[in-house]
C-alpha positions in Angstrom: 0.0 0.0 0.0 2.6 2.4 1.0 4.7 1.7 -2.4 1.4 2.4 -3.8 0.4 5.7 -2.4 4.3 7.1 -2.9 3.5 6.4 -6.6 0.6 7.8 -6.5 2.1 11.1 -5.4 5.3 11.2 -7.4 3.2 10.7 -10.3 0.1 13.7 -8.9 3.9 15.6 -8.7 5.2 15.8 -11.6 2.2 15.9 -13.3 1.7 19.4 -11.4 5.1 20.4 -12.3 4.2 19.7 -15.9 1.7 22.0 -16.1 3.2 25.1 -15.6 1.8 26.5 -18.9 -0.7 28.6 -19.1 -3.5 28.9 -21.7 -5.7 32.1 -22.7 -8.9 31.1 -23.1 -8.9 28.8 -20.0 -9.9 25.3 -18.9 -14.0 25.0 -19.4 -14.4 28.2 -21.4 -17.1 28.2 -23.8 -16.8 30.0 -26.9 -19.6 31.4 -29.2 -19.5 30.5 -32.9 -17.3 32.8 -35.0 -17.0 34.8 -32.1 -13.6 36.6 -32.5 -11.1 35.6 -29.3 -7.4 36.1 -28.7 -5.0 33.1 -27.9 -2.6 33.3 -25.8 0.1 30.9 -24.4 2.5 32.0 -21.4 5.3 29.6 -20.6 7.5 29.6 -17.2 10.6 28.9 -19.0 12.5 30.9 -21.8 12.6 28.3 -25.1 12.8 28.6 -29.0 10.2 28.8 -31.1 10.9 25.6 -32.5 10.5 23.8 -28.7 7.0 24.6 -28.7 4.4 22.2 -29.8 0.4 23.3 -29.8 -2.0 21.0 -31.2 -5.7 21.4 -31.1 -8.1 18.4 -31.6 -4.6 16.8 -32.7 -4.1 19.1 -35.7 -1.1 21.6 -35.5 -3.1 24.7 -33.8 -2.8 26.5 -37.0 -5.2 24.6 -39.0 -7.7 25.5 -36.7 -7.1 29.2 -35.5 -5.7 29.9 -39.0 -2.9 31.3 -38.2 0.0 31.7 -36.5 1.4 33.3 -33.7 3.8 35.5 -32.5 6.7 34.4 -30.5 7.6 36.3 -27.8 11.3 35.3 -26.7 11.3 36.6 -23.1 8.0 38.2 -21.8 8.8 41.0 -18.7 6.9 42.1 -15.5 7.1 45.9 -14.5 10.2 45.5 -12.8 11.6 44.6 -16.2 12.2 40.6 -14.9 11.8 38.0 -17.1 8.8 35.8 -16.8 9.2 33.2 -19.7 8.1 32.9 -23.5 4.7 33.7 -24.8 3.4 33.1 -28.1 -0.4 35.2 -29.1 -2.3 35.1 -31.8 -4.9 37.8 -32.0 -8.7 37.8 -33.3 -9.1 34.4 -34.1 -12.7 32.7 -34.4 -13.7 29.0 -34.7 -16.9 28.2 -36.4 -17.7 24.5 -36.2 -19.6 24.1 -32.8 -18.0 21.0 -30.9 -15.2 20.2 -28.2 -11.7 21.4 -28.9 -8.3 20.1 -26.7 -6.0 22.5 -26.8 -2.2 20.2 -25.7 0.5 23.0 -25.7 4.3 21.4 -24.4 7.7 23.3 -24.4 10.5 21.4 -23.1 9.2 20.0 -19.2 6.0 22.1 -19.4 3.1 20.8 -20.5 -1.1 22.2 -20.7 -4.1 20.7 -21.7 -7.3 22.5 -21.6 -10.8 22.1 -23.0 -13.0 24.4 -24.8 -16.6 23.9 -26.0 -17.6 26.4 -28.7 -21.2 26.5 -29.6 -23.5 27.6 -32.2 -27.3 29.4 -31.5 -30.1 28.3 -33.0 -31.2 29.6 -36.6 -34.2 31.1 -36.0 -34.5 34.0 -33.1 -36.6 33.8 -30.0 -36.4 37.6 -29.3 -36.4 40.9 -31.0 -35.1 43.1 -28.1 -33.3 42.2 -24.9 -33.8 44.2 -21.9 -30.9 43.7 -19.2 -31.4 44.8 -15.8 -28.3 45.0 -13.1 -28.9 45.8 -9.8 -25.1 46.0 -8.9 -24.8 44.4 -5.5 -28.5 43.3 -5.5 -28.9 41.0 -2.5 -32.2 39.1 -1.3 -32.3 41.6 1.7 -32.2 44.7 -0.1 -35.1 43.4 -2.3 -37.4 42.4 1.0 -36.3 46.0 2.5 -37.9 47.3 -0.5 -40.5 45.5 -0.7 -41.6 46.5 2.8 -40.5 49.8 2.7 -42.3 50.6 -0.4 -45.4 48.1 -0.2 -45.6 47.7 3.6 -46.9 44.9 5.8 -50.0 43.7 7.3 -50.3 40.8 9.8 -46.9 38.8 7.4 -47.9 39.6 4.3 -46.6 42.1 1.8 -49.3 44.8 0.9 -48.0 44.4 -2.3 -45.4 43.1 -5.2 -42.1 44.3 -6.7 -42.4 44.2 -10.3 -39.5 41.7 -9.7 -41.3 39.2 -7.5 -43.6 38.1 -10.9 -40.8 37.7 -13.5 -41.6 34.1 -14.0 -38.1 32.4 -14.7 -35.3 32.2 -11.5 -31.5 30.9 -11.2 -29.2 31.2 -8.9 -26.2 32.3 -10.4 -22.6 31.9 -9.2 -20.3 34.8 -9.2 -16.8 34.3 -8.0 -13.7 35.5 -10.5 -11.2 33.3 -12.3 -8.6 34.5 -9.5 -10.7 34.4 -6.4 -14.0 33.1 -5.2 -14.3 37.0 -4.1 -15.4 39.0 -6.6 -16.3 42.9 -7.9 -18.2 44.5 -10.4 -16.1 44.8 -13.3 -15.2 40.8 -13.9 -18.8 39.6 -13.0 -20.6 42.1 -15.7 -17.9 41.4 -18.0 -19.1 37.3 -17.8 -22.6 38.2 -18.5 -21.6 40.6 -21.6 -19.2 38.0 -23.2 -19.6 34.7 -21.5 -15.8 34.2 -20.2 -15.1 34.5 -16.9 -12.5 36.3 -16.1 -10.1 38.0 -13.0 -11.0 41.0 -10.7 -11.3 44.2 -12.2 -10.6 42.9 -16.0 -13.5 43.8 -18.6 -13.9 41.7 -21.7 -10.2 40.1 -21.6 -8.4 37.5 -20.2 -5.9 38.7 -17.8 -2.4 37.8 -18.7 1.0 38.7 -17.4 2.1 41.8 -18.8 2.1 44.6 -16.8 0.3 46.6 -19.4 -3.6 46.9 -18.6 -4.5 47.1 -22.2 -2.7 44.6 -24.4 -4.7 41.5 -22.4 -5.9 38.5 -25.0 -9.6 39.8 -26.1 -13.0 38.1 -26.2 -16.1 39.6 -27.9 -18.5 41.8 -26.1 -22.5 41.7 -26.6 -22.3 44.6 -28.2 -19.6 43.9 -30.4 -21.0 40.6 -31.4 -24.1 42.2 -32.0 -22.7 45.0 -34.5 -21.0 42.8 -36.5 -24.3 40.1 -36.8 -27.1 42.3 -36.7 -28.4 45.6 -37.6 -30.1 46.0 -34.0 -29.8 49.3 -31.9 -27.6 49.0 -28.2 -28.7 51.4 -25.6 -26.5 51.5 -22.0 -27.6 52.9 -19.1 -26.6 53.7 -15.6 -26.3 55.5 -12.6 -22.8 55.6 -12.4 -20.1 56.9 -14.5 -20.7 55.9 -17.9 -17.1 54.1 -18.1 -17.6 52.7 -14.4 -17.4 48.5 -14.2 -20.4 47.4 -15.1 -21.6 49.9 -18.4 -18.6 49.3 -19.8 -18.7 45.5 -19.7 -20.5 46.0 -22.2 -18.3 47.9 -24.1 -14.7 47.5 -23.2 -11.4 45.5 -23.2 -9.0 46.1 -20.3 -7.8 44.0 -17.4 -7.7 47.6 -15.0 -11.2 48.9 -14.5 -10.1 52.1 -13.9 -8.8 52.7 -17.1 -12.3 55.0 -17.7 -10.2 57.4 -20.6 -9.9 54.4 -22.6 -13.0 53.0 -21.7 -14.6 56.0 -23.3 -12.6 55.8 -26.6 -13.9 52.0 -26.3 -17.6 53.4 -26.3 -16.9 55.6 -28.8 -15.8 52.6 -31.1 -18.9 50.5 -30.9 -20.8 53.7 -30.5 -24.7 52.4 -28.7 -27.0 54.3 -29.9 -28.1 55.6 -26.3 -25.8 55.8 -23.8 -26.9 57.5 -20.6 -25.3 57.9 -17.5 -23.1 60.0 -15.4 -18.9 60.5 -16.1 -18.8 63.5 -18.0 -15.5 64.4 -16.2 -13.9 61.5 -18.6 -15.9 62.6 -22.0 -13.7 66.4 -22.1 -10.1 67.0 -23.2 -8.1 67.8 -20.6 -8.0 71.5 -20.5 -12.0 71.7 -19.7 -12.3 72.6 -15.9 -13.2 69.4 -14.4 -11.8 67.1 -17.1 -10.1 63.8 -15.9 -8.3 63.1 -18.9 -4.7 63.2 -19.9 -5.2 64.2 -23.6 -7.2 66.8 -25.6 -10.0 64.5 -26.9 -13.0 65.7 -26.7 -15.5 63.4 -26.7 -18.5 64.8 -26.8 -18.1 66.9 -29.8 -16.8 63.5 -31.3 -20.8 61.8 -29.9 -21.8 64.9 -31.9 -20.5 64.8 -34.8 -21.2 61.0 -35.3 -24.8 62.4 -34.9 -26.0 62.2 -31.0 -28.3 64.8 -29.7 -26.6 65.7 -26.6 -28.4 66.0 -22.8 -27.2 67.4 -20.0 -30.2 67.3 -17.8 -33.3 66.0 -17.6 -35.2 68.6 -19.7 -32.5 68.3 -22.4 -33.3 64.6 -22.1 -36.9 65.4 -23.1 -35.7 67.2 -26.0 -33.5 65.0 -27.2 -35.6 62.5 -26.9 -37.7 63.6 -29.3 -35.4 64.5 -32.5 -35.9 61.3 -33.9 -31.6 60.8 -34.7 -32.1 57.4 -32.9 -29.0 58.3 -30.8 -28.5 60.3 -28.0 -25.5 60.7 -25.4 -26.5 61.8 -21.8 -24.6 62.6 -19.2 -26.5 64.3 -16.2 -23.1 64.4 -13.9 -19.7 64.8 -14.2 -19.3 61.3 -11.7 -21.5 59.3 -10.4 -25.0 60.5 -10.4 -26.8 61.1 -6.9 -29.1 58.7 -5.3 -32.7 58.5 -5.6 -33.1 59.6 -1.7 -31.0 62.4 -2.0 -32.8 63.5 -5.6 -35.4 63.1 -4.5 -36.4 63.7 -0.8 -33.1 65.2 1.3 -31.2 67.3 -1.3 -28.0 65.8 -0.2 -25.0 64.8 -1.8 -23.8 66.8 -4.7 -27.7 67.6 -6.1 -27.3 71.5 -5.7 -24.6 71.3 -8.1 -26.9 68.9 -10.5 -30.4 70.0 -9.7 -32.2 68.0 -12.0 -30.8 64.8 -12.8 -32.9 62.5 -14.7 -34.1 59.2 -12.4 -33.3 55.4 -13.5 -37.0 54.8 -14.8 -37.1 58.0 -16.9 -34.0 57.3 -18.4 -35.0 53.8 -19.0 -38.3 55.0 -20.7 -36.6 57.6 -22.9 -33.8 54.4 -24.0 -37.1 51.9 -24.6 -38.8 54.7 -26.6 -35.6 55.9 -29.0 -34.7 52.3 -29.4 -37.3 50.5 -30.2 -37.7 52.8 -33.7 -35.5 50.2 -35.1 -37.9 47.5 -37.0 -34.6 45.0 -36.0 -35.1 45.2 -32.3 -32.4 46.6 -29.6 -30.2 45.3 -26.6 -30.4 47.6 -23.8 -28.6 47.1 -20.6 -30.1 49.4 -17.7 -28.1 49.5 -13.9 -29.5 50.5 -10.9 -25.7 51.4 -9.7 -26.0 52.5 -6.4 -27.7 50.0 -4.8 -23.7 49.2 -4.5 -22.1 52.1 -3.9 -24.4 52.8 -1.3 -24.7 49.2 0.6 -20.1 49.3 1.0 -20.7 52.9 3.0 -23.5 50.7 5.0 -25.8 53.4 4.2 -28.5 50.9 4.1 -31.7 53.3 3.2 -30.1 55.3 0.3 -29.3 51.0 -1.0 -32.7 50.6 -0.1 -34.1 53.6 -1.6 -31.8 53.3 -5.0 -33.6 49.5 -5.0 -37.2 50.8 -4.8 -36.0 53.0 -8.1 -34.2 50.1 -9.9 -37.7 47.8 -9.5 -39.4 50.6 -11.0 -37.2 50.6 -14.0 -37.9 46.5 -13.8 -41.8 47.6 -14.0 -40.9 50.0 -16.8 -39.6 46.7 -19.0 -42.5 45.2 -17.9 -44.7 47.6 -19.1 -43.0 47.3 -22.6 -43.2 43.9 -23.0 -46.8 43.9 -23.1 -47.2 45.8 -26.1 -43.4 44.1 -27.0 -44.0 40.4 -26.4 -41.2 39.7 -28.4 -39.1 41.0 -26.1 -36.9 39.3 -23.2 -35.9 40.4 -19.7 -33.4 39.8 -17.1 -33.3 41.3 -14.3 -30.3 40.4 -11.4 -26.8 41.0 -9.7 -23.5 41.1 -10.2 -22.7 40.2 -6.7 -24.0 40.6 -3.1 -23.5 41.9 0.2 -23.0 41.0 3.2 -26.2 42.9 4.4 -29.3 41.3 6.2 -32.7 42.4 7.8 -33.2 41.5 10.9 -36.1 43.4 12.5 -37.1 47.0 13.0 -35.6 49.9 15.3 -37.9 51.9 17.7 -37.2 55.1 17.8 -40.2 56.0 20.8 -37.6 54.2 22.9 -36.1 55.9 25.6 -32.7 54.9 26.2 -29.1 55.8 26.5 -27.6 52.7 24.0 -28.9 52.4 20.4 -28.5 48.9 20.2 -31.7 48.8 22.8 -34.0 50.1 20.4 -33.8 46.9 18.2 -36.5 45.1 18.1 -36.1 41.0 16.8 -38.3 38.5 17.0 -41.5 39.4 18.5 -40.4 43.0 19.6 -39.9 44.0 15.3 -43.4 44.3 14.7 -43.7 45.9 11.7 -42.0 49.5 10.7 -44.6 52.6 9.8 -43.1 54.0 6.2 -45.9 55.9 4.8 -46.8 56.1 1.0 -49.5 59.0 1.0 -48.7 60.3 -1.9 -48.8 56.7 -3.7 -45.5 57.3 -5.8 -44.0 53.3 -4.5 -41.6 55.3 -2.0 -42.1 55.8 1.8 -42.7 59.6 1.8 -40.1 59.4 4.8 -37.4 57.2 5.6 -36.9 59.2 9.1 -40.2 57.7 10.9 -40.3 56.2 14.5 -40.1 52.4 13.6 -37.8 52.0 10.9 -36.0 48.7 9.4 -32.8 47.1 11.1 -30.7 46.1 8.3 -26.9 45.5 9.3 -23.9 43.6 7.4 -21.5 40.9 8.6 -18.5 42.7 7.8 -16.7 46.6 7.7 -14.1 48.7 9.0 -14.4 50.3 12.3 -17.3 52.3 13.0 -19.9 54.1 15.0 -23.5 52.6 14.3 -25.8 55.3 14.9 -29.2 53.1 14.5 -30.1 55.7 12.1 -30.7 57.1 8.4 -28.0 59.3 7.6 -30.1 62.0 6.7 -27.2 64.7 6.7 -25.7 63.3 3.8 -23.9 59.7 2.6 -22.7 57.9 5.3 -18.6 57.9 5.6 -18.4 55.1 8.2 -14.1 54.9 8.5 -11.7 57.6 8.0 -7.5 57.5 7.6 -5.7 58.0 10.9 -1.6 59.0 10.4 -1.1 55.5 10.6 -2.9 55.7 6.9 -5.2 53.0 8.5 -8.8 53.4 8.9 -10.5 54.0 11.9 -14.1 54.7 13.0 -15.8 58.4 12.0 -15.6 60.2 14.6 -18.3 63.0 13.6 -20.6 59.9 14.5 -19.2 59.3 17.6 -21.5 62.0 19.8 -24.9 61.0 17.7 -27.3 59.9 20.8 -27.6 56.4 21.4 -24.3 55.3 18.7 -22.2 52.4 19.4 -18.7 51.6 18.6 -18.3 48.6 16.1 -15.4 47.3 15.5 -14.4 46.1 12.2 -13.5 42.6 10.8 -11.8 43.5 7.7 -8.0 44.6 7.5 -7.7 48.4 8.7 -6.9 49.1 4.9 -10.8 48.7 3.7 -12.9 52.0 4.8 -16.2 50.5 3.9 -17.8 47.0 3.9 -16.8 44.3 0.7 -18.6 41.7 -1.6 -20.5 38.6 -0.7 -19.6 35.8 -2.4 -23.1 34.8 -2.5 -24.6 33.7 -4.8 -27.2 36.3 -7.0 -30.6 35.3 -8.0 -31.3 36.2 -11.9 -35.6 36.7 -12.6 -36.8 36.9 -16.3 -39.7 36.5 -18.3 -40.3 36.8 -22.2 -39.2 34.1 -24.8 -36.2 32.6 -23.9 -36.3 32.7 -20.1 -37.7 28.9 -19.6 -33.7 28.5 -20.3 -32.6 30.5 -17.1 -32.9 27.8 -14.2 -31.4 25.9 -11.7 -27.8 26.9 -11.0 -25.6 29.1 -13.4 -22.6 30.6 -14.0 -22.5 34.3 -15.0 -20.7 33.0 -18.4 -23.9 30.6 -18.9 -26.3 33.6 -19.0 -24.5 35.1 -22.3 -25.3 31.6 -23.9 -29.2 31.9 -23.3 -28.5 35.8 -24.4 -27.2 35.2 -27.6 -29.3 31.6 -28.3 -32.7 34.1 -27.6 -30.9 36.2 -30.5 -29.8 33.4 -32.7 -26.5 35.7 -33.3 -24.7 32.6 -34.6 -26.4 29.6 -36.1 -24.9 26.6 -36.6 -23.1 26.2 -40.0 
């Protein structure tokens, strides 16, 4: 037995010391008909060209890619250090659907992965997809909203999101190629192309080279969309226009923050709406606000490819109604302001942008403009600060921004019925660590916040009020509001409150350059000290590794079930719009 198991793991040894190769696309990645990829090999050892063998399906690689690659001789980190050989071979496509073993050896290293490429069906299901991305949508910030907008009575909701009836439900798995942690920009990017792919990379594979934009490529929706179809793209979103998840759609780069380029990107495939905030990135650099490096400008560029431009929402009216079938909006120079603060305390940065257009009226303006085109549209719509709002653990501007996003969800809805040939998905990109655990009792008179909590028995039910029946409480400062926490954050002081002064900044630097708890919460009556669980280098709270729940309805969506992979939701995507049929 023993001669046995030292067999065993001689032989479990050297095969791992074979396989120091590594191959771009990876293990298990699926690959859309004709669908144009980059290959990439990355070896740990310097060799010749002529040491390197790569045979796909058995054939010499280059009967199937056709063509072949460059060598690189000696591939360097930033430090200028040698990492190995390389050899890439850009924009290649394969167009027979099957299962293709990719062997690649040099010398003692050796690689063998698997890819499936498949085709769509030949006739489409769909005219028009409608995407919906609540970024950092979690099952508790959809019950908050639910009670907070709908309310409560004896256990049962007073009423419905317009999420809770989309008829088709997965469960959908987020985690990155480099860590079962994840963000926004490598979990969009899956849905847009169907690769996985490592934190903070959009629409590539993230290699070695310590340049963030020279990554091996795979096709975005929109990209594979231009060059099959004739239909209209529309992209829309609370954030930045170049933040994560809008330009998933869009963009190639394994450094999300490379927004500049992102915009040049957008400008490229050019969607015939793009709405959104980011304007700082859109001006050359010698424009007051600008937060480019060059002299591009951008908007003039949108302009003179033929987009009516909006700066607010009244522009947005009017642009909406020049019939060019494109329009560029951007209603902030970053990210927009949430709904609470738009629309209820006047907080944030809205007396600098007064009159911001919402989520659903931007969504209405996109389905209105789009669907012109008799060949149907793509339109991706995020509710973004549902996010950015839940890592502050400012819980009812999340809240509130989720209320909005459900109303942009109802706006779809509303579509469809005149538009059944339309299909919508509405989910995540990832979650948070957030929860609901009862209600908070402001009547109460006592020293400690943490005794006005009420669980079990003692919740009750909170009183939001709707009185003016627009689907938000007309007040998120009432006497018995919801208790929603998360699991994880820097040091802080809770203050059992909504941060009705403005956007909660829970940790601040010391000198130490570590973050420590606020202290301009530290005097607000009843507020507790918390103390963190993450290192004392994260100021707000992180991603869940959860996983996401995806709704939809509309032709197509019987094939969204069970458990999925962000990657898997492209396939039903594309197959719904029968982008490549089988040859």
């Amino acid at each position: 037995m023993r001669a046995i198991l030292f067999a065993l793991a001689a032989t479990t040894s050297l095969a791992g010391a074979a396989s120091a190769a590594t191959v771009l696309p990876l293990d298990r990645a699926t690959i859309l008909s004709g669908s144009p990829f980059d290959f990439k090999i990355e070896l740990k050892s310097v060799v010749k060209p002529e040491d390197v063998k790569i045979t796909i399906n058995g054939q010499d690689y280059t009967a199937v890619l056709g063509g072949k690659a460059d060598f690189v001789a000696e591939e360097k980190d930033k430090d200028d250090k040698v990492l190995g050989s390389a050899l890439i071979l850009r924009h290649v496509t394969i167009d027979k659907a099957g299962s293709y073993k990719v062997e690649v050896s040099a010398g003692e290293e050796k690689k063998a992965v698997t890819w499936t490429v498949y085709a769509t069906p030949a006739t489409p299901k769909v005219k028009n997809v409608i995407f919906l991305l609540g970024d950092g949508l979690s099952v508790a910030h959809r019950t908050a909203a639910r009670i907070m907008s709908k309310g409560m009575t004896e256990g049962k909701a007073n009423g419905r999101l317009a999420i809770d009836d989309l008829d088709h439900l997965a469960f959908v798995g987020t985690s990155a190629t480099n860590s079962i942690a994840t963000d926004s920009a490598n979990t969009m990017s899956a849905y847009m192309t169907g690769h996985k792919t490592a934190i903070n990379a959009l629409g590539v594979y993230a290699d070695r080279t310590p340049s963030s934009l020279d990554d091996p490529k795979v096709e975005t929706i929109a990209e594979a969309l231009r060059r099959t179809t004739k239909k209209s793209i529309g992209i829309i979103s609370t954030a930045e226009i170049e933040d994560a998840t809008p330009a998933a759609v869009v963009a190639h780069t394994r450094r999300r923050a490379d927004k500049a380029e992102i915009v040049g990107m957008l400008f490229d495939v050019k969607p015939d709406v793009v709405l959104g905030g980011g304007s700082a990135y859109f001006l050359g650099k010698d424009v007051p606000g600008s937060k480019r490096k060059d002299d591009k400008d951008y908007i003039k560029l949108f302009q003179d490819a033929g987009y009516a431009l909006a700066t607010d929402k009244d522009e947005l009216a009017k642009a909406a109604g020049t019939n060019t079938g494109k329009i560029l909006g951007l209603f902030h120079t970053g990210n927009m302001d949430v709904a609470l603060d738009r629309l209820q305390l006047k907080k944030g940065t809205v007396s600098k942008f007064p009159n911001q257009p919402g989520l659903v009226e931007m969504t209405k303006t996109a389905l209105d403009s789009l669907s012109k085109n008799p060949e149907g549209f793509f339109l991706m719509v995020e509710g973004a600060s549902i996010d950015k709002m839940s890592h502050p653990l400012d819980w009812e501007r999340a809240v509130f921004d989720t209320i909005e996003f459900d109303k942009a969800v109802a706006a779809a809805v509303e579509f469809q019925k005149a538009h059944p040939d339309t299909l919508i998905v509405a989910t995540g990109d990832h979650t948070h660590g957030v929860s609901l655990i009862g209600t908070i009792d402001d009547t109460k008179d006592v020293t400690e916040g943490r005794q006005r909590v009420g669980t079990y028995e003692q919740a009750g039910f909170p009183n939001y009020e709707d009185k003016d029946g627009d689907g938000y409480p007309d007040s998120v400062a009432v006497s018995k509001h919801l208790a929603i926490f998360a699991n994880n954050g820097p040091d802080h002081y809770e203050t059992f409150k909504p941060k009705l002064d403005g956007p909660f900044e829970p940790a601040v630097k010391n000198d130490k350059g570590e973050y420590v708890a606020n202290p301009a919460y530290k005097d607000v009556p009843g507020a507790v000290f918390v103390e963190g669980n993450l290192p004392r280098d994260q100021d707000t709270g992180v991603h869940a590794v959860d996983d996401v729940v995806l709704q939809s309805t509309g032709p197509g969506a019987e094939e969204f079930k069970g458990y999925m992979e962000e990657s898997d939701i492209y396939r039903v995507l594309v197959d719904a719009l029968a982008i490549a049929p089988a040859k």
